[in-house]
C-alpha positions in Angstrom: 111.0 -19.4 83.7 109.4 -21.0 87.0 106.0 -22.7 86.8 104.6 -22.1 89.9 101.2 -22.8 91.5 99.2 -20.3 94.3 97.8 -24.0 95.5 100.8 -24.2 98.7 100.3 -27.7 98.7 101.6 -28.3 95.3 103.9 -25.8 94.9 107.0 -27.7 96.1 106.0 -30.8 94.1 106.1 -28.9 91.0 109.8 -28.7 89.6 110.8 -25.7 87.3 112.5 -26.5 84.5 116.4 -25.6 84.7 116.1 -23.2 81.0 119.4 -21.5 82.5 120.9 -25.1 83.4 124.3 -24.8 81.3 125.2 -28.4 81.2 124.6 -30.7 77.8 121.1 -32.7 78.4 122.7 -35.4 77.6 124.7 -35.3 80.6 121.8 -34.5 82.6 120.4 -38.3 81.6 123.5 -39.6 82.1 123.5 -38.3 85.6 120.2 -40.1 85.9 121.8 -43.2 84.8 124.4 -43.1 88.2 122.0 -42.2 90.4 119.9 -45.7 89.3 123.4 -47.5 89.1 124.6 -46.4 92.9 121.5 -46.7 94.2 121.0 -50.4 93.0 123.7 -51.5 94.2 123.7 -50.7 97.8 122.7 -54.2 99.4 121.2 -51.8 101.5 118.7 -50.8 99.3 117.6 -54.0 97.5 117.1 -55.8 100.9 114.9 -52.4 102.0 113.2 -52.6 98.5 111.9 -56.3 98.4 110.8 -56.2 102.2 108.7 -53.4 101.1 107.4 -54.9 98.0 106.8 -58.1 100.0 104.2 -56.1 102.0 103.1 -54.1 99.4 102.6 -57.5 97.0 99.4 -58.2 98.6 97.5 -55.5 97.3 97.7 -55.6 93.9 95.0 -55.0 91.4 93.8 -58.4 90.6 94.9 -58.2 86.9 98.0 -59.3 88.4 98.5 -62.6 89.4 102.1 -63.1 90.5 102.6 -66.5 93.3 103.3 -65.4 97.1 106.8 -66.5 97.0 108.4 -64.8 93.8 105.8 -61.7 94.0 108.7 -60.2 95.9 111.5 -60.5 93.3 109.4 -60.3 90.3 107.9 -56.9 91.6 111.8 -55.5 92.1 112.7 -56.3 89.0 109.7 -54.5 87.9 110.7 -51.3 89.7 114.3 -51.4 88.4 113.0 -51.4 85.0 110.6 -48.6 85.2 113.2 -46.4 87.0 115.4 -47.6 84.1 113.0 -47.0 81.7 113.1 -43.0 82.5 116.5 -41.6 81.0 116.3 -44.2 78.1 112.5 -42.8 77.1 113.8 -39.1 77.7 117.0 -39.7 75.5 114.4 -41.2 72.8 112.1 -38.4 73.3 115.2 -35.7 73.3 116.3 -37.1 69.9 113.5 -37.4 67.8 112.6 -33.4 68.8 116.1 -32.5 67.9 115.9 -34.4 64.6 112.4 -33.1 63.8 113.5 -29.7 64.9 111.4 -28.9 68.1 113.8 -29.1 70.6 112.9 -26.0 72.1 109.4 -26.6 72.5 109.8 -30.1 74.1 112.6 -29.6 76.1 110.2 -27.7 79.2 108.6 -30.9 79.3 111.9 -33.0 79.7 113.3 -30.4 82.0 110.8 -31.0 84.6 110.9 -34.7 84.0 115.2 -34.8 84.4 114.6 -32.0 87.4 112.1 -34.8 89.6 115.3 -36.7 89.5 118.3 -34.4 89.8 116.3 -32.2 91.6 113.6 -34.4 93.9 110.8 -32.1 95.4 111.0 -32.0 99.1 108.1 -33.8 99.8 110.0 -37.0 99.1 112.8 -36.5 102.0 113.1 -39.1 104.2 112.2 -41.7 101.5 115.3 -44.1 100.9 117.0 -44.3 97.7 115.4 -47.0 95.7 111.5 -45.5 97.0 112.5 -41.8 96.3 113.7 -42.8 93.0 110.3 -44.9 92.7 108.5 -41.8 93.4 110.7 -40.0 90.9 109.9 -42.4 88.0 105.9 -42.1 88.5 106.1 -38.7 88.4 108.2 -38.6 85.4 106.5 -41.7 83.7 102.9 -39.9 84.3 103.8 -36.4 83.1 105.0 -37.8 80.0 102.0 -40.2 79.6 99.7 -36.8 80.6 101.5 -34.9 78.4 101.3 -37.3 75.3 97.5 -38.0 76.0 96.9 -33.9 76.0 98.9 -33.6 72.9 96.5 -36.3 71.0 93.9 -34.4 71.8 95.4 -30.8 70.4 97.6 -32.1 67.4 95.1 -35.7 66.5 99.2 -38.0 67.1 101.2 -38.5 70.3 104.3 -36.9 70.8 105.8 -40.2 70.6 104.1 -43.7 70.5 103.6 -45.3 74.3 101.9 -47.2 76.5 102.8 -46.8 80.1 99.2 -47.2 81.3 99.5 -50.5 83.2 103.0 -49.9 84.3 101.8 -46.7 86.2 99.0 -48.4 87.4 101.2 -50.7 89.0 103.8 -48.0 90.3 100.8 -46.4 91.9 100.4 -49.2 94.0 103.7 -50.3 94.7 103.8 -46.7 96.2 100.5 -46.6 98.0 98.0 -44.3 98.6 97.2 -41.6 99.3 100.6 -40.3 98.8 100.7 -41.6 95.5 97.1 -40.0 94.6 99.1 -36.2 95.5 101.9 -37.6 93.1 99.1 -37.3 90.5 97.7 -34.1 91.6 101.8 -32.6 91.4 101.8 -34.1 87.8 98.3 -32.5 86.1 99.2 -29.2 88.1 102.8 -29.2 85.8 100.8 -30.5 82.7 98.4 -27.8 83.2 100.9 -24.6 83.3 102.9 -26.4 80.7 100.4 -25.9 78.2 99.7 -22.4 79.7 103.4 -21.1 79.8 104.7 -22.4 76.4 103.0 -22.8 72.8 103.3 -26.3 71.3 103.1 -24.8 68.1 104.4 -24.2 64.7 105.8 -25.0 61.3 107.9 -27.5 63.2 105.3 -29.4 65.0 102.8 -29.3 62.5 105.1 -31.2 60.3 105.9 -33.7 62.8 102.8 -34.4 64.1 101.6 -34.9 60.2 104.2 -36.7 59.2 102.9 -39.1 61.9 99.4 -38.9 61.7 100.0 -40.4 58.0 103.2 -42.5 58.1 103.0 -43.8 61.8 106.2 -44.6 64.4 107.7 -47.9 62.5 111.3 -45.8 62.0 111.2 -45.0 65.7 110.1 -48.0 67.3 112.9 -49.8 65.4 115.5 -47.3 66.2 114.4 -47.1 70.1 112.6 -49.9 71.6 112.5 -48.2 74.6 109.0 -46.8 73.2 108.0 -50.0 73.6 107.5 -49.8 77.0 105.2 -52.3 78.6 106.8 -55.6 76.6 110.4 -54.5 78.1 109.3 -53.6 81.7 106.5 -56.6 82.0 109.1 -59.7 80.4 109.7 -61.2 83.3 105.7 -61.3 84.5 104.7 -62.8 81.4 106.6 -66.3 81.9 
């Protein structure tokens, strides 16, 4: 099934999600996995990435106070751990629905998330490497952090525990706007005919999202401390 949009604007931001795609998802996140690993290390690209992050270090929301001659490095590392930080959060995500039974519901939503990567939109051509996979991290990072924040509202418990708030905040202006602000509009327009194409209902999910109301995400966070987002990606900013 294709989500689509009548706004034109949008409607090649938006990726479909690949429900005929006959290879395993786990191979799809580990295809994720080499695109990050070639793409990091082509000198190429680092020396492209901390030249722009050198520029882009001086406009920074004042909650971040990083000094003028590591801002650079610091702010790479940061990147390469948010990009990172996408096909370990998806695998997380992927297996606590299988175990809990709702695989079929959630995997739309990962779909669309492993497609900005496998399958970048077109309006990020012409971006190198290391930025278009940026790009492809924010939007993947906010549709999840959209979709979890939609699904506390509806079920009263997150799809999974997270906290990618000031991380995103910060990718938004690593990136700049305004494109960055039309990476947002791309991301509500797929959160919106998510929840209009498939039914995040059922047995299934009301038992999961119970079981979590009431017991919490202790098991999970010790199991994948990838959920713990912001302490992994932010280590090296709080020395």
């Amino acid at each position: 099934m294709q989500l689509r949009v009548n706004n034109k604007r949008f409607t090649e931001i938006i990726v479909t999600p690949a429900t005929s795609e006959p290879t395993p998802f786990v191979d799809r996140i580990d295809a994720i996995r080499h695109l990050i690993d070639s793409a990091a290390q082509a000198d190429g690209e680092t020396v492209s990435l901390v030249d722009r992050l050198h520029l882009r270090s001086h406009h920074l929301h004042s909650s971040i106070h990083l000094a003028a001659d590591t801002a650079p490095l610091l702010l790479a590392d940061f990147v390469v751990r948010y990009i990172e930080h996408v096909p370990d959060f998806i695998e997380a995500i992927y297996s606590i629905a299988s175990e809990a039974g709702i695989t079929e519901g959630v995997e739309p939503l990962l779909n669309i998330a492993v497609d900005y990567f496998l399958h970048p939109p077109d309006l990020l051509k012409g971006h190198s490497a290391m930025e278009s996979l940026l790009d492809e991290a924010y939007l993947a990072h906010r549709l999840l952090e959209e979709m979890n924040d939609r699904f506390i509202g509806l079920c009263g418990a997150p799809l999974v525990p997270m906290d990618m708030t000031r991380a995103n905040l910060i990718a938004h202006e690593l990136i700049g706007e305004p494109f960055a602000n039309e990476l947002d509009q791309a991301v509500l327009f797929s959160a919106d005919l998510l929840l209009t194409e498939y039914n995040f209902k059922g047995e299934a999910f009301e038992r999961f999202f119970t079981k979590h109301r009431e017991q919490g995400w202790s098991v999970e966070l010790s199991r994948w401390p990838c959920l713990a987002a912001d302490r992994a990606i932010f280590l090296n900013f709080e020395r």
